[in-house]
C-alpha positions in Angstrom: 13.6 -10.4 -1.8 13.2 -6.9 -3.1 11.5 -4.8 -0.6 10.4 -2.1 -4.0 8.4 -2.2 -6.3 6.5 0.2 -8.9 2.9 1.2 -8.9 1.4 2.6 -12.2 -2.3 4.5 -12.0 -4.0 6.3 -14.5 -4.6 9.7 -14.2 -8.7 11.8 -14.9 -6.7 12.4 -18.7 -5.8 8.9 -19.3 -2.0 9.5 -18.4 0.0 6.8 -17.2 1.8 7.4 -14.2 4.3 5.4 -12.1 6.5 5.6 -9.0 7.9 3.5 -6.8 6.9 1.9 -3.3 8.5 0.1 -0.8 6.5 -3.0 0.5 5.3 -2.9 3.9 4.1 -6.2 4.1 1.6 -8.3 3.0 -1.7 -9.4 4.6 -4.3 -12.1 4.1 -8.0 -12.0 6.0 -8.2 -15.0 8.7 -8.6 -18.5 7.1 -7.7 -17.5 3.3 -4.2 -17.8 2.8 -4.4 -17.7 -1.2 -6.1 -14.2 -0.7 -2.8 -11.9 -0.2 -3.2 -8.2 0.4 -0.2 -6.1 -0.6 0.5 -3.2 2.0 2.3 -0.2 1.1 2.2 3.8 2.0 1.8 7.1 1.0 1.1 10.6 1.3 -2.3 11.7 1.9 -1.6 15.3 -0.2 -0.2 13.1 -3.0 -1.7 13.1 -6.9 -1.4 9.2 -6.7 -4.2 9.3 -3.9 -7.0 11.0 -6.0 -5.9 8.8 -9.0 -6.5 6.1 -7.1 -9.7 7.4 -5.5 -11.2 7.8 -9.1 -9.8 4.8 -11.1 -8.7 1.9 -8.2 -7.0 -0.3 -10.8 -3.5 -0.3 -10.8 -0.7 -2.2 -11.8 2.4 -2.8 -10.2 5.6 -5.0 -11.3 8.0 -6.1 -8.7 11.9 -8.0 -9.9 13.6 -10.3 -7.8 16.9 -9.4 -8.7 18.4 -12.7 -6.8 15.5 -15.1 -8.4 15.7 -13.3 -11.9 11.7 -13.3 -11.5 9.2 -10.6 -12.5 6.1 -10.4 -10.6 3.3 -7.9 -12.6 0.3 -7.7 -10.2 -3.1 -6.4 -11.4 -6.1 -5.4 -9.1 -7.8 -2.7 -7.6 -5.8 0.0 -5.1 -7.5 1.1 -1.6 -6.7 4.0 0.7 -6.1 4.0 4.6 -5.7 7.7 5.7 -6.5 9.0 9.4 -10.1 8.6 10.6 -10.4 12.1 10.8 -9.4 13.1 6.9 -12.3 13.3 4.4 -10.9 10.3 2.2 -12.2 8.0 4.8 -15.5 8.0 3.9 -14.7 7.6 -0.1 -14.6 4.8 -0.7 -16.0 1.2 0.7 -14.5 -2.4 -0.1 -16.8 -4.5 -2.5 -18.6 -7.3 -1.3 -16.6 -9.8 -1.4 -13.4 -8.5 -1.6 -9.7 -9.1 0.5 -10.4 -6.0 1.7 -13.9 -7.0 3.0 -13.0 -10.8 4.4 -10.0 -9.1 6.2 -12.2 -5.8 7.9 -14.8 -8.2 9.3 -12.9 -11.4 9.9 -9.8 -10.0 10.9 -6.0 -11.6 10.5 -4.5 -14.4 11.9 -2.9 -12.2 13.8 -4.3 -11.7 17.0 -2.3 -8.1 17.7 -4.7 -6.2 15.0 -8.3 -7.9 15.9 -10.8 -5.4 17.0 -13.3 -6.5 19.6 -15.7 -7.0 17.1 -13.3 -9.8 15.5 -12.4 -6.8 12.8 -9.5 -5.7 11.3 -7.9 -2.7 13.4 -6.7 -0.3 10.5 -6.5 2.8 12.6 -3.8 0.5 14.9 -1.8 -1.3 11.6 -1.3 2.7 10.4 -0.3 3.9 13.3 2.6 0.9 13.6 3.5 1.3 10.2 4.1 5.1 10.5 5.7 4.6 13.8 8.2 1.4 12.3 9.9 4.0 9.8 13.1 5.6 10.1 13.0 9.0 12.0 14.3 10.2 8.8 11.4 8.8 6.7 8.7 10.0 9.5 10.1 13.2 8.7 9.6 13.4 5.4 5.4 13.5 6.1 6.1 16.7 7.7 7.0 18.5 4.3 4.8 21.2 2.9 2.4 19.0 0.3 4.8 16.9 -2.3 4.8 18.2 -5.7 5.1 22.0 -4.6 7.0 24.5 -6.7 10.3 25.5 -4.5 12.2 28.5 -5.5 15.8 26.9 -4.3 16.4 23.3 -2.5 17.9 25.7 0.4 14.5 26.2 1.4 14.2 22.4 2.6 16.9 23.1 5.4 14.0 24.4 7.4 12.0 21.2 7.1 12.4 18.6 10.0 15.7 16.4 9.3 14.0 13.2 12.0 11.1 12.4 14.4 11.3 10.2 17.1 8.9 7.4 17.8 5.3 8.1 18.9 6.1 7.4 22.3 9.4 8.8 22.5 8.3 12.9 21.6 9.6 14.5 24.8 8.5 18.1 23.8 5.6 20.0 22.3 7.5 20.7 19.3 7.6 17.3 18.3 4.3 16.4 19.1 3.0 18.3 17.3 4.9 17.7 14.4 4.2 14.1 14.7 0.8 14.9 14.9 1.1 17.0 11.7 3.1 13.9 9.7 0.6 11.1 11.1 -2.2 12.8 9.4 -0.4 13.2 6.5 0.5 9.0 6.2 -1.4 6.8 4.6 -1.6 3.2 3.7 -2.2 2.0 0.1 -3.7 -1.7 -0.2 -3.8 -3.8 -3.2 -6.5 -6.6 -3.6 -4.6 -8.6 -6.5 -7.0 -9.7 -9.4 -4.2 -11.0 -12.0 -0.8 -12.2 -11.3 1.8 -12.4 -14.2 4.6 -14.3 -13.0 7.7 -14.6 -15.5 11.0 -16.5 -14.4 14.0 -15.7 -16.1 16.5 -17.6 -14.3 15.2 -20.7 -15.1 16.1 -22.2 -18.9 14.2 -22.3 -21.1 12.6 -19.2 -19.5 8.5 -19.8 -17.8 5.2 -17.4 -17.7 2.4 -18.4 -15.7 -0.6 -16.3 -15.8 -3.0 -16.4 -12.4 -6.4 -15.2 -12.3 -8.8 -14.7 -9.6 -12.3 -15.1 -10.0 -14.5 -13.7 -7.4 -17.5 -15.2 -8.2 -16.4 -18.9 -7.1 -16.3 -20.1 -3.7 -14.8 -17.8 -1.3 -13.8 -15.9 -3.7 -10.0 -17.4 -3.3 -10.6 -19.3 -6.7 -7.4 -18.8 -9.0 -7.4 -20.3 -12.5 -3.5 -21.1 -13.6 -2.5 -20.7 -17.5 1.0 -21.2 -18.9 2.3 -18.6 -21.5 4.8 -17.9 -23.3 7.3 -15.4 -21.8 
């Protein structure tokens, strides 16, 4: 299974843009299993966050190279950043939503409920940030991506790796980390529409899913068959 995919947003001038993201995971809110929440990452500083702040739907389209399948997932794009970072307050889940069931229900699992029965996102960005590469961790510790640089010399002052949270032995680090944490965010995407092509089956298949909201729980999908 491919762990990338690519995330297009639109920008306050109507101009596409798209990047890729490696998956992080995928959630679902206690008791709705046909309610997936796709988990990814970011950088607080990024253009990508604003966009997303101002328009939340995105698209993304993720290949299964093995599978020869094309997954192109529509829906709307949330932020996590640090508690402390004005974003936070931006921005609420709709009534209804993933987003919602899973911040007052909680997951399955147990390791993430608060003691309310909530979803513990301050705890599932911490782990995320803490599960990456020292490498990787690094990279949040950049000046602000998308700054001019006069030569790429000037990134052989940047921290190379970080340890783990728990394994900074010196103030240096710490701080660092500290510096890199509050610059990682986690990107969330409640899927809406799910275009689901299969080209390694002959003749080739499309299956369009939608989601409607309004029925049920909210978990309703609606299957049509298209052609590819």
């Amino acid at each position: 299974m491919s762990k990338v995919y690519q995330i297009a947003t639109i920008d306050s001038n109507n101009i596409p843009h798209v990047r890729s993201h490696v998956s992080r995971g995928i959630l679902y809110p206690k008791g709705s299993p046909s309610l997936p929440i796709l988990l990814t990452s970011t950088d607080i500083r990024t253009a990508k966050v604003t966009q997303m702040l101002s328009n939340s739907r995105v698209e993304l389209a993720w290949w299964m190279e093995g599978s020869q399948e094309q997954f192109r997932v529509n829906g709307r794009a949330y932020i996590i950043p640090p508690p402390s970072h004005p974003f936070h307050t931006m921005q609420s889940f709709p009534p209804g939503s993933s987003l919602e069931k899973l911040t007052q229900r909680g997951a399955d699992d147990s390791d993430y409920t608060t003691s309310e029965g909530g979803y513990d996102w301050e705890k599932k960005r911490r782990e995320v940030f803490n599960a990456m590469s020292p490498g990787m961790k690094a990279s949040w510790a950049t000046p602000p991506p998308g700054t001019v640089l006069k030569s790429y010399d000037e990134a052989n002052s940047w921290p190379s790796t970080l340890p783990r949270l728990e394994e900074a032995d010196n103030d240096e680090d710490r701080k660092t980390l500290e510096y890199a944490l509050g610059n990682f965010a986690l990107v969330l995407i409640d899927p809406l529409e799910v275009d689901w092509v299969q080209l390694g089956i002959k003749p080739n298949r499309r299956t369009k899913f939608t989601r409607n909201e309004s029925l049920g729980d909210g978990d309703e999908w609606t299957e049509e068959i298209t052609i590819p």
